[in-house]
C-alpha positions in Angstrom: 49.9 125.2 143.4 48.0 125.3 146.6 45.0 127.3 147.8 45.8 130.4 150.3 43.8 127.7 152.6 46.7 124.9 152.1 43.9 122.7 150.1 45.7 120.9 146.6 44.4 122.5 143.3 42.5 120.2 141.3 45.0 118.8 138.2 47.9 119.2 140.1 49.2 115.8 139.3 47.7 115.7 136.1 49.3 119.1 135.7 53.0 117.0 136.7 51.9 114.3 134.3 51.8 116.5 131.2 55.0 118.6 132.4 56.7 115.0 132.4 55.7 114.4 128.9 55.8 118.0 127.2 58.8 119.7 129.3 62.9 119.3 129.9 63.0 121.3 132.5 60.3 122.5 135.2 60.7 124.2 138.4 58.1 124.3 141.0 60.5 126.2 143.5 58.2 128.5 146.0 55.4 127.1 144.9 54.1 126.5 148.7 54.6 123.0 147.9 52.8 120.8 150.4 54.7 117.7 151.7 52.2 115.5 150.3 52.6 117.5 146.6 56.5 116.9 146.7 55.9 113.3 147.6 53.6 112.7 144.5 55.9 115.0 142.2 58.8 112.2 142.8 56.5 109.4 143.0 55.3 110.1 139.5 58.7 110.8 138.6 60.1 107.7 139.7 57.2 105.7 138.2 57.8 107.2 135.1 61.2 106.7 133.4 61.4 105.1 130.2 63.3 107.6 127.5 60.1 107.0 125.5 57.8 108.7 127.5 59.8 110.8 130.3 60.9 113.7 128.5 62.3 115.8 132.3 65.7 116.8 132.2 65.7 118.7 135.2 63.2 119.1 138.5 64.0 122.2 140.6 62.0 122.6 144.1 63.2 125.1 146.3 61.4 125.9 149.7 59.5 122.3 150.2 58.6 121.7 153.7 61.6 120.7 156.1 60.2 117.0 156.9 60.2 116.0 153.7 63.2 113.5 154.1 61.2 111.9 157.3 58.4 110.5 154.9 59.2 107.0 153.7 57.4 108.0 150.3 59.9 110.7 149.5 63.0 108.2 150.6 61.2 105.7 148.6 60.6 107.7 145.1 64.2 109.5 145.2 65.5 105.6 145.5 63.4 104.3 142.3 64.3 107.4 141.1 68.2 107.2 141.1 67.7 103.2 139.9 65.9 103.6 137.1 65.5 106.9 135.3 67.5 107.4 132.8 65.9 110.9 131.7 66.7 113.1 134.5 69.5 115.2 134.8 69.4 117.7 136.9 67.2 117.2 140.4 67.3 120.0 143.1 65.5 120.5 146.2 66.1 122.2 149.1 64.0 123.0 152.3 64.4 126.5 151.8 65.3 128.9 149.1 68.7 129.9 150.7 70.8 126.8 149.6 73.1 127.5 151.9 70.8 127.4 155.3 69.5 124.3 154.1 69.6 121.8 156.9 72.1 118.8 156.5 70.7 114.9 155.6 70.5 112.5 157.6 73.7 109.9 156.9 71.2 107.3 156.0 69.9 109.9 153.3 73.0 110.2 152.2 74.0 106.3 152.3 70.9 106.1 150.4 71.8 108.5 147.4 75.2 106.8 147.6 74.0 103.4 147.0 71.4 103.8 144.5 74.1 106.9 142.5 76.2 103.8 141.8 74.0 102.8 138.6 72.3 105.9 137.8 74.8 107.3 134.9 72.2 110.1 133.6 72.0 112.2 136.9 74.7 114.9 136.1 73.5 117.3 138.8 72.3 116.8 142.4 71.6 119.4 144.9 68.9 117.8 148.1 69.8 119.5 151.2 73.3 120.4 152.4 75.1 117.0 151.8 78.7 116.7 151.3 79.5 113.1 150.6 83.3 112.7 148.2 81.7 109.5 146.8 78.2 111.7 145.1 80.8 114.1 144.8 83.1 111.9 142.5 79.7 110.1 140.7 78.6 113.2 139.4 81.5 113.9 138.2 81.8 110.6 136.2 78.0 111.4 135.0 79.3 114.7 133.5 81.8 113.6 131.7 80.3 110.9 129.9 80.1 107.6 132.2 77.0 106.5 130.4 79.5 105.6 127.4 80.6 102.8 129.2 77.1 101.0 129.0 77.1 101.1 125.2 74.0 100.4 123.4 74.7 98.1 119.9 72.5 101.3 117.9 74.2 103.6 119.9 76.3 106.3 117.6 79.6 106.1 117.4 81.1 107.7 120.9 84.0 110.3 120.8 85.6 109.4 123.6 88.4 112.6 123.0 85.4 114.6 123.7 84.4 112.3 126.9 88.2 112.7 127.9 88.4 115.9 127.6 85.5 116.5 129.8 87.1 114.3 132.9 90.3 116.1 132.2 90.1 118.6 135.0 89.6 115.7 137.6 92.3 113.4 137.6 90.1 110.8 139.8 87.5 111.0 137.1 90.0 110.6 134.3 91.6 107.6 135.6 88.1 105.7 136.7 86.9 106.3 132.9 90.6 105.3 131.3 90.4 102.4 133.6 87.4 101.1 133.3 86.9 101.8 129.4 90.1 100.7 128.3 88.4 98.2 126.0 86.2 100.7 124.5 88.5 103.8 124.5 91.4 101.6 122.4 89.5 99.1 119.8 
């Protein structure tokens, strides 16, 4: 997606644009990605989110330069993005292609994610960097096994919540946050 001089293609964002619309699942990983490409990928990500129109499930980018979390645009789009999309999925990116050599975030990263993870109940899966955090940790987890029952929608279908039980089952913590906190729900 970049010239062997490092100059942007033209279309690239337009290029994002349609993949937005038309695709569940793209993955840009090794793509010699330039910081200012990664930045507009999430921007137009995070400016994009209504079910309507987003159709991306899941954004891999593996390699992306290493100052990527230093640019307030990239802080800035991964926080609208957690808020407000309720498409997404799956997000990965990494410095590098070797997850496990990728340099540790920042703990105001991390806060970050935490902070703005708290009302994103679509984002199932989340790999940026080497973070270990027991509250994204425990999030996620609520995410995969169904926590976006709890918002309830009145033309929403009717929700199996067996099926959303038995998905926390393996995580007691998970489990117990969900029987807790959809007790008026789970037993009408």
């Amino acid at each position: 997606n970049a010239t062997h001089h490092g100059t942007p293609r033209p279309g690239f964002d337009e290029f994002i644009l349609v993949a937005l619309h038309h695709l569940k699942c793209l993955d840009v990983s090794c793509c010699a990605l330039s910081r200012d490409q990664v930045c507009n990928i999430l921007q137009l990500l995070a400016h994009d989110t209504r079910e309507d129109s987003c159709l991306l499930e899941s954004l891999t980018m593996l390699g992306i330069p290493k100052d990527c979390e230093n640019d307030e645009r990239f802080l800035s789009s991964l926080e609208q993005i957690l808020q407000h999309n309720d498409v997404l999925k799956c997000l990965r990116f990494h410095p590098t292609t070797d997850v496990y050599r990728t340099p540790s975030l920042s703990k105001d990263t991390i806060a970050l994610i935490e902070r703005n993870l708290e009302d994103n109940y679509c984002l199932e899966q989340l790999q940026v960097g080497c973070m270990s955090s027991i509250r994204i940790d425990h999030l996620l987890s609520l995410n995969r096994a169904g926590r976006r029952c709890l918002r309830g929608s009145p033309n929403a279908a009717p929700i199996d919540w067996s099926a959303v039980l038995a998905r926390a089952s393996s995580r007691p913590d998970v489990l117990f946050w969900l029987l807790q906190n959809g007790v008026d729900q789970i037993f009408l």
